[in-house]
C-alpha positions in Angstrom: -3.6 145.5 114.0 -2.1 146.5 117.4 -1.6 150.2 117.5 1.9 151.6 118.0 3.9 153.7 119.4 5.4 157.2 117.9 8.6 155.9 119.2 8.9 152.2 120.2 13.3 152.7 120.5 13.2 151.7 124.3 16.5 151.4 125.2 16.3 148.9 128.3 19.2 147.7 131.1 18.7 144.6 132.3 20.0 144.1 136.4 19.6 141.7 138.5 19.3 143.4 142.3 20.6 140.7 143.9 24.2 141.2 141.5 24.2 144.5 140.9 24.6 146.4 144.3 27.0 143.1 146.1 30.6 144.4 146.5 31.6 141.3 147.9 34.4 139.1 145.7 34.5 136.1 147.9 32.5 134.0 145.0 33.2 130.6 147.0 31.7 128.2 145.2 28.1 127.6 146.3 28.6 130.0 148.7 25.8 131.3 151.2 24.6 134.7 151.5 27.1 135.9 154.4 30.0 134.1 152.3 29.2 135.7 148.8 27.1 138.8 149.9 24.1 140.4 147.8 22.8 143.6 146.3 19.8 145.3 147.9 17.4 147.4 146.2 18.7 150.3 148.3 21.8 149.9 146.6 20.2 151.3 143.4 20.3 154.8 145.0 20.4 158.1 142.4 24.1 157.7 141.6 23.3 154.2 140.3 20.6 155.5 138.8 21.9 158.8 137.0 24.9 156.6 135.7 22.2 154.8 134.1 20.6 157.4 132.9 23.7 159.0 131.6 24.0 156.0 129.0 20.8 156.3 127.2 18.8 154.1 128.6 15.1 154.8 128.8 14.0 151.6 131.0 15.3 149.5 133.7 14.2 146.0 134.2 14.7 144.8 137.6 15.3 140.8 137.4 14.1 138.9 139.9 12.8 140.7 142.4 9.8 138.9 143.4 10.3 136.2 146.3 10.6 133.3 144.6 12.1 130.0 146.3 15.2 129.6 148.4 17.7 127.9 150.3 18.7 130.7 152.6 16.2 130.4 155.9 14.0 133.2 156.6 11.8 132.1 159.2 13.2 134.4 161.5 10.9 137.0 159.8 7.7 134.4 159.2 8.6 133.5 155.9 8.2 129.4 155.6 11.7 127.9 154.8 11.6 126.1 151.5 12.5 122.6 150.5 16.2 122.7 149.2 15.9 119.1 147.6 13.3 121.6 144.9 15.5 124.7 144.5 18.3 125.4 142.4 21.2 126.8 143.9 21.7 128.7 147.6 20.0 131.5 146.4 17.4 129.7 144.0 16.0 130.8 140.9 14.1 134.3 140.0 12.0 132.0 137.7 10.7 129.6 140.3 8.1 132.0 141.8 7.0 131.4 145.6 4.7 133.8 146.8 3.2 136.7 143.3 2.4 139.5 145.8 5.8 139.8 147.8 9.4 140.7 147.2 12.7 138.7 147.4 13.7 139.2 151.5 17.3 138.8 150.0 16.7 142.1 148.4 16.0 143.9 151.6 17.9 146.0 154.1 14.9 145.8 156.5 13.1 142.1 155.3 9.7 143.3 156.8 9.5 146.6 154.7 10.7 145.1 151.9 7.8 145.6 149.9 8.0 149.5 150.8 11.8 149.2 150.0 10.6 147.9 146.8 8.0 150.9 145.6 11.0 153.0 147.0 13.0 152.5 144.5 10.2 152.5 141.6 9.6 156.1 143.0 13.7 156.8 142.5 13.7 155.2 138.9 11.0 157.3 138.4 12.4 160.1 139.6 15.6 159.8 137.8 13.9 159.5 134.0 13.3 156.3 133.8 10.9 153.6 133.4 10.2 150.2 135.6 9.5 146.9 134.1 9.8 143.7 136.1 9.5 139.8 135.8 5.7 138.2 135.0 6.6 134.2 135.0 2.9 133.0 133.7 4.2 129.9 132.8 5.0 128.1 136.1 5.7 128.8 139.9 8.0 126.9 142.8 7.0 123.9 143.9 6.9 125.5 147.4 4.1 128.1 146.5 2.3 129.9 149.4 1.6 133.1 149.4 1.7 134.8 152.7 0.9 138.0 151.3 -1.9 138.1 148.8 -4.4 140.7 149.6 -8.0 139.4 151.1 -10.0 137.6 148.9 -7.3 136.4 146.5 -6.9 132.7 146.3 -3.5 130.6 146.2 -3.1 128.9 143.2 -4.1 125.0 143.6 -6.3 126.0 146.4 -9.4 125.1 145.0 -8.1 122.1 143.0 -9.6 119.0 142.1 -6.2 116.9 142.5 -7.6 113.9 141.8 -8.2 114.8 138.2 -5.0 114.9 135.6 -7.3 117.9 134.2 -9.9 120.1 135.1 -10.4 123.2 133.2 -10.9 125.0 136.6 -7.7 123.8 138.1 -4.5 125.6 138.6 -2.3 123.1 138.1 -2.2 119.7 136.5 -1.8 116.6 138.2 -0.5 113.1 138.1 -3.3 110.9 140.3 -2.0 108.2 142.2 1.9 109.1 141.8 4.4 110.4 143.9 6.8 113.2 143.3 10.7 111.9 143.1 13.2 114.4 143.0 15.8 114.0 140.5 18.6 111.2 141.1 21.7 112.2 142.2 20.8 115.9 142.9 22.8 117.7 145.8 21.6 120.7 146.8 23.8 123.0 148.0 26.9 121.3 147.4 28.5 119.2 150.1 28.7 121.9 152.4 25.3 123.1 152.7 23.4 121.7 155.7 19.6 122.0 156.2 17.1 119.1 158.2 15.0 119.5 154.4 17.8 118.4 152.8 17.1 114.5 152.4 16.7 113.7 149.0 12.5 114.0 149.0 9.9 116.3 149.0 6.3 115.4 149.8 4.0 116.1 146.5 0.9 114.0 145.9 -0.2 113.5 143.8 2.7 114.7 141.5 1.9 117.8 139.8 3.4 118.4 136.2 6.5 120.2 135.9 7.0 123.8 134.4 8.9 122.2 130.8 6.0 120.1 130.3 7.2 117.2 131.7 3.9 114.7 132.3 5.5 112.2 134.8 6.5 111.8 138.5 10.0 112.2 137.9 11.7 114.7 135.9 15.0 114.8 135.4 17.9 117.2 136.9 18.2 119.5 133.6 14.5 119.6 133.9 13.0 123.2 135.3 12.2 120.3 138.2 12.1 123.2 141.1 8.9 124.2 139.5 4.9 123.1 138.4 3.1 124.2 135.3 0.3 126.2 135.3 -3.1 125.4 133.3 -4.5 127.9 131.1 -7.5 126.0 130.0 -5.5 123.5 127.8 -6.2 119.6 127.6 -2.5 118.3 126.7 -4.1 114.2 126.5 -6.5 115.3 123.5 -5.7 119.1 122.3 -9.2 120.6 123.4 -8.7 124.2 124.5 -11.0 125.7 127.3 -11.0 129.5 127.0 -14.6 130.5 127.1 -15.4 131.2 129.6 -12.1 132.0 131.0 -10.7 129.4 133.3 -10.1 130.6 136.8 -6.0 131.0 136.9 -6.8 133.5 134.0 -8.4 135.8 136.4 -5.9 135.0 139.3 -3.1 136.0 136.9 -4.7 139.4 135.9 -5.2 140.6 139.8 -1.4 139.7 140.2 -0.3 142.1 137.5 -3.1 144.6 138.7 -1.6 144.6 142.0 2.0 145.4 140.7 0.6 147.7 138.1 -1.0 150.0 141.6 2.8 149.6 142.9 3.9 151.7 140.1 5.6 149.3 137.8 5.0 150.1 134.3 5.9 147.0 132.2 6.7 143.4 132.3 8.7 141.1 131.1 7.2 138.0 130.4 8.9 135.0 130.9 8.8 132.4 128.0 5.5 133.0 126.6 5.0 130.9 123.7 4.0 128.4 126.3 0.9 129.7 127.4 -2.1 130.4 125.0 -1.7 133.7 122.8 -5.9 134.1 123.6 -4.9 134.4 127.4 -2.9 137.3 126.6 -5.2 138.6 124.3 -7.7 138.4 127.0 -4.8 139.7 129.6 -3.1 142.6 128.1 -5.9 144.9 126.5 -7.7 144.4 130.2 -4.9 146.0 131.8 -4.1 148.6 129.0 -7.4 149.6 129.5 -6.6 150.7 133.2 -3.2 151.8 132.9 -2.5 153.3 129.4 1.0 152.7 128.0 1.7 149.5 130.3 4.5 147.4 128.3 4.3 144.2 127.7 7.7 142.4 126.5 7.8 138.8 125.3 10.5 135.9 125.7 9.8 134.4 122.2 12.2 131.6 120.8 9.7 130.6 117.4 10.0 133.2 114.7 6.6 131.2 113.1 4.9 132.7 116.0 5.8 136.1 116.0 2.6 137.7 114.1 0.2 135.3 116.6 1.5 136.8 119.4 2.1 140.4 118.7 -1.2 140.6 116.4 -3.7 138.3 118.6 -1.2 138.3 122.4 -1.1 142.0 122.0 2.3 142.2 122.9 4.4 145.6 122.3 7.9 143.4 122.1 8.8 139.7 121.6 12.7 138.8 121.9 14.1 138.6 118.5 16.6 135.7 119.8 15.8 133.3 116.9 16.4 135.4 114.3 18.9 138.7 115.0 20.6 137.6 118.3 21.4 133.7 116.8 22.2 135.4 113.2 24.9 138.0 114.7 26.5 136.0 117.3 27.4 133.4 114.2 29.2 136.6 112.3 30.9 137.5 115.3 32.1 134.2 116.1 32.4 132.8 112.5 32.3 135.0 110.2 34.2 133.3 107.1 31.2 130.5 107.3 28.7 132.8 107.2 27.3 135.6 105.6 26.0 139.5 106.2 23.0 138.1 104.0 21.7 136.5 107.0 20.5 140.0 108.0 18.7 140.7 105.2 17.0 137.0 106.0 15.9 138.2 109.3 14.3 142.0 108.4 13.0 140.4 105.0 11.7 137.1 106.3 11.3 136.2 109.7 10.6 140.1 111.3 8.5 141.4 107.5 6.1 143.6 108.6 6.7 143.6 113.1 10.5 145.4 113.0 9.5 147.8 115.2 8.0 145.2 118.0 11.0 143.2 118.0 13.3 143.7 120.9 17.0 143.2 119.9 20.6 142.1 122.1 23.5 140.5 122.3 23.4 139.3 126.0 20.9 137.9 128.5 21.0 136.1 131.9 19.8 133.7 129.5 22.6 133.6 127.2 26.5 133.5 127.3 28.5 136.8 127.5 30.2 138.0 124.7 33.4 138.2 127.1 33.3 134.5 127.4 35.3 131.8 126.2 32.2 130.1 124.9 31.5 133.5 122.9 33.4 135.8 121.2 36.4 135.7 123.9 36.9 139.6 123.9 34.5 142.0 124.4 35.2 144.2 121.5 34.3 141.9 119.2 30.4 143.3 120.0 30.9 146.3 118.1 29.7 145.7 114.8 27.3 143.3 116.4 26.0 146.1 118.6 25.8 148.5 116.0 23.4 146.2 114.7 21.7 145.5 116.8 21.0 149.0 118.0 20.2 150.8 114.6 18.9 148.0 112.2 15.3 148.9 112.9 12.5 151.0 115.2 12.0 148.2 117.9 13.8 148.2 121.6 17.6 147.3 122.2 18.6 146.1 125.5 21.9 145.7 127.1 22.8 143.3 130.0 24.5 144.7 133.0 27.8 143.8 133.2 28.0 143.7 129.1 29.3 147.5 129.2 32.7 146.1 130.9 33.3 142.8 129.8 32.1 140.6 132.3 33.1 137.2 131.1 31.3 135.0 133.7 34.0 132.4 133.9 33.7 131.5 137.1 31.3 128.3 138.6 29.5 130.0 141.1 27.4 126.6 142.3 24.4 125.1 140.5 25.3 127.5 137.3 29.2 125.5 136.3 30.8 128.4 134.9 29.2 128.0 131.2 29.5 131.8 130.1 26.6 132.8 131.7 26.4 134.4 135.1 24.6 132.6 137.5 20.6 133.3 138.0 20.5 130.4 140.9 23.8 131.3 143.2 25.1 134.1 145.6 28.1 135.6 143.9 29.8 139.1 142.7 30.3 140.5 138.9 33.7 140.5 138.9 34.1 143.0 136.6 31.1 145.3 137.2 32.5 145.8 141.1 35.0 147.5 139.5 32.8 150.2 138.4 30.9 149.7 140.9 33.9 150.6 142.9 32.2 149.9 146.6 29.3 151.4 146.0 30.3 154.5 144.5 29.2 153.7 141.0 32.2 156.1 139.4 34.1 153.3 137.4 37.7 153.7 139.7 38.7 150.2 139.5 37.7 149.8 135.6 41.3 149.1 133.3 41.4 152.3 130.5 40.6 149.1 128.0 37.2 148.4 130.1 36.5 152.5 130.2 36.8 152.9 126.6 34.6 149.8 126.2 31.4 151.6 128.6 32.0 155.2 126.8 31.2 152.5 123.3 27.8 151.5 124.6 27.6 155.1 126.2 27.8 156.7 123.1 26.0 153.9 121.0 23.1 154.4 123.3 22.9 158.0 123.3 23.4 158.0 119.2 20.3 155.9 119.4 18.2 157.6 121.8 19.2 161.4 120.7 19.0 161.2 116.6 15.5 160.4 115.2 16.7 159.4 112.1 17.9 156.0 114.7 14.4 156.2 116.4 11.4 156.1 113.8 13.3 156.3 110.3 13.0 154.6 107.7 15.9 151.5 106.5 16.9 151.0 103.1 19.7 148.2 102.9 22.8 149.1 100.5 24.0 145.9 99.9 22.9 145.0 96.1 24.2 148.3 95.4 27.6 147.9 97.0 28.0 143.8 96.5 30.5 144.4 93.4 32.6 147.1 94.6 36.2 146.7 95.9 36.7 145.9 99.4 32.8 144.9 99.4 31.7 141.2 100.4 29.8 139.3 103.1 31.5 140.1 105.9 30.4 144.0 105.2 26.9 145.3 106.1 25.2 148.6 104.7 22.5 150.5 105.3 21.1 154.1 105.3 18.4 155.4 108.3 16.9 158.2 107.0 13.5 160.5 107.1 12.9 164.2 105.3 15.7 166.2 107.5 17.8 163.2 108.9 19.9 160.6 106.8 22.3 158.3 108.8 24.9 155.9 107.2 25.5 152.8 109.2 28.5 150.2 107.7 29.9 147.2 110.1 32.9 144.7 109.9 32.9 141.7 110.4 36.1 140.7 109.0 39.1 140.7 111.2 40.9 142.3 109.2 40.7 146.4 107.9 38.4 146.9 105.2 39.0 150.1 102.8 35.5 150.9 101.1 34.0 153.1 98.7 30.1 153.0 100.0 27.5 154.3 97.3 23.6 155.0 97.6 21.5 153.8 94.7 20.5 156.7 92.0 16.8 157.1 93.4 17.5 156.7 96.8 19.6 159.9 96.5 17.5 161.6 94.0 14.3 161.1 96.7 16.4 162.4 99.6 17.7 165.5 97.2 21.8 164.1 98.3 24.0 165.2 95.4 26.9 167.4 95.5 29.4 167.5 98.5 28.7 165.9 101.5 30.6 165.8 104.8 29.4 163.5 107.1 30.2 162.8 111.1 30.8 159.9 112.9 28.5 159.6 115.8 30.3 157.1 117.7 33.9 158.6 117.4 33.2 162.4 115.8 35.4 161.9 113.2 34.6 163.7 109.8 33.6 162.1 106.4 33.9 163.9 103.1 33.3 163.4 99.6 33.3 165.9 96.4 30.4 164.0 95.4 28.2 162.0 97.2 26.6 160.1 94.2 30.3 159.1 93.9 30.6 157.2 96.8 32.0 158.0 100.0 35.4 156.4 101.4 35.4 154.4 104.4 38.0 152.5 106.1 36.8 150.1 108.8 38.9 148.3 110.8 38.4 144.4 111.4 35.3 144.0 113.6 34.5 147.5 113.9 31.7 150.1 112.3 30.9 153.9 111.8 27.7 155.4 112.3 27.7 158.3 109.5 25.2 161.1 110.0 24.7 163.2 106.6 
């Protein structure tokens, strides 16, 4: 079994550079970079940072800061322009990667230091407590990749392939022989607006190379991931056969990328949608690099609960997304919770996460998913709270928050190729409405935030902090309270109970739900108090609002009154 960490509670923040620093509100729609602005890394100076820090958070993963593919024309600074008929949206996609060993030019105040602007700001994070992770995207690259900046020696992926073969074990890529590339029907990149000579409805690929969803033809569609090519791990897709020994050539090329960013400082990555590469390649992968750089994270984008154990046990990952089972099962209690039931939690701790709790990474927002602030969510913000609760104290394993989550943003705006769907937009130029106003031009003190929005950022603050400052919340041990409360007044499936505790620290945690108040009496089972030596009179403190607790006898119960979709966090 993978060894583990004392303390795996990594509280991340998830930013996206290119969002997080841009003061501009323009937010025309499909709007270039001088229309709609963007954040630099030099925005994230030591105020940004200490603000961070402040919250709780122990890690920052910078999104998308690898040069990846692009409408906006760079040539001015040697960088090849790139095909917009294969991007997605003016400022294209942080997952469509177009040259490993640079960083976005976007992202840059100087573009040709941009890689020192880059380690820069690792040195800052550092500096300010925290921890780097960053994108690894093994999955596919851009159509358009060319690295203009790998180090000597290092070859390009496809350079060496055999493209007249649909496989080869020692090709990068795999190929389509005798067929043309089409670009999706209909597709107009840019919008109307945007003007560009390689804007004409083709680009030149033959013979076709497979696209990143698995897609095995010439043409795949425009909700394919069309902008990019798959890469090939060793794996014959026309009969099954799986080529690992010895380890096919992109293998290798993959493990001198991560080397290279590992040298720049960076000490984890998040690895983009990895139940589609082999769990043996990162098996093979990530006790290599361990090996050089002890305590290098690894972090999985997992969807299939059934594959959990394969890749934590054999992949060697530290995390995997627990989206399938903790995300999925409290978003449907915050949006419905009269159809469903608190039960559902006990599903995912008991069944789907038995055994790897503490390498499952938990949320309730990604660039991936909607915002809770969005119509196609929850519709207000608050309703997180008992969700969040949750999801930061349920277990040992990593929370993460999503900037722009602390204030509400409801990304309900179309910003281009993203239509306004809940999410923000990964593949446009536009501002966080919400978070500029914390942001506050660059002064990162929260003037423009509403008293609503301040109390809603001092919530996560002090969520995060109970989290990282009580080890009770860190390493304890979870003991559910629901068969022993499931008959008692005021108790049913919209509550949820359970007790964090080791030898000198017990913490109550109970959540709402309901929309309505909920009056409780909350009781620990006989032996669960008798192990922990709990009898007599107890007063116990809220962590997230210091409000007091008190009983004449805890074995009694102890009264709570939640109101609807809220939550206390009782420390013994």
């Amino acid at each position: 079994m993978q060894p583990t960490h004392t303390n795996n509670k990594l509280i991340i923040y998830q930013l996206l550079p290119r969002l997080f620093g841009n003061t501009n509100t323009t937010n025309k729609y499909y709007g270039s970079v001088e229309e709609n602005g963007v954040g630099k890394l030099n925005d994230i100076n030591n105020t940004a940072l200490q603000e961070i820090k402040k919250m709780g958070f122990t890690h920052v993963w910078y999104c998308g800061v690898i040069e990846h593919a692009t409408m906006t024309d760079h040539s001015a600074f040697g960088i090849k322009p790139d095909d917009p008929d294969v991007v997605k949206g003016r400022a294209g996609s942080p997952y469509a990667i177009k040259d490993y060993f640079d960083i976005d030019p976007d992202l840059a105040v100087d573009v040709p230091n941009r890689i020192a602007e880059f380690e820069a700001l690792v040195k800052r994070t550092h500096d300010n407590g925290l921890k780097v992770i960053i994108d690894f995207v093994p999955n596919h690259v851009a159509r358009t990749y060319q690295s203009d900046k790998k180090p000597d020696g290092v070859r390009d992926f496809g350079q060496d392939d055999h493209s007249n073969k649909a496989f080869d074990v020692n090709n990068d890529f795999y190929y389509m022989p005798g067929e043309y590339f089409e670009v999706p029907h209909g597709y107009n990149p840019g919008g109307d607006e945007f003007v560009s000579p390689l804007k004409d409805g083709e680009f030149h690929e033959y013979p076709a190379k497979v696209t990143g969803n698995d897609v095995f033809n010439a043409h795949p569609s425009i909700s394919d991931w069309f902008e990019t090519v798959k890469l090939n791990y060793g794996v014959d897709y026309s009969n099954g056969q799986r080529y690992f020994d010895p380890p096919p050539p992109l293998w290798n090329k993959l493990y001198r990328i991560l080397h290279y960013w590992t040298q720049k400082g960076v000490d984890g990555f998040r690895c983009d949608m990895v139940e589609h590469v082999p769990f043996e390649f990162w098996g093979w992968l990530v006790p290599k690099l361990k090996a050089e750089v002890p305590g290098i994270l690894f972090i999985g984008e997992a969807y299939d609960k059934n594959k959990y154990r394969d890749y934590i046990f054999k992949g060697k990952f530290d995390y995997l997304y627990d989206k399938s089972g903790l995300y999925d099962t409290v978003r449907r209690l915050t949006t419905d919770p009269y159809n469903n039931s608190t039960w559902q939690i006990n599903a995912v701790w008991n069944y789907d996460t038995n055994g790897v709790e503490e390498h499952m990474l938990r949320f309730m927002e990604t660039h991936d998913e909607q915002r809770i602030a969005s119509e196609f969510f929850a519709g207000d913000a608050w309703h997180a709270v008992p969700g969040m609760i949750l999801t930061a104290t349920l277990s040992t394993g990593a929370v993460m928050i999503y900037n722009g989550q602390e204030v509400g943003e409801p990304a309900n705006i179309a910003e281009g190729f993203s239509d306004g769907d809940g999410r923000t937009s990964i593949f446009d130029y536009c501002g966080l409405r919400e978070h500029q106003k914390w942001l506050n031009n660059g002064q990162f003190d929260g003037g423009g935030l509403s008293d609503d929005q301040k109390k809603l950022r001092n919530f996560y603050c002090t969520l995060l902090n109970a989290v990282q400052n009580n080890e009770a919340l860190q390493t304890g041990k979870f003991y559910e309270l629901m068969l022993a409360n499931q008959k008692r007044g005021g108790f049913d499936e919209r509550i949820y109970a359970y007790l964090r505790y080791n030898t000198d620290q017990q913490i109550l945690i109970v959540v709402n739900f309901d929309r309505n108040e909920r009056q409780l009496q909350i009781v620990l089972p006989g032996d669960l108090a008798d192990s922990l030596n709990l009898n007599g009179q107890k007063e116990l403190t809220d962590l997230l609002t210091g409000a007091k607790y008190s009983t004449s006898d805890i074995k009694a119960g102890i009264n709570v009154t939640l109101a609807g979709m809220d939550g206390v966090i009782l420390k013994f």
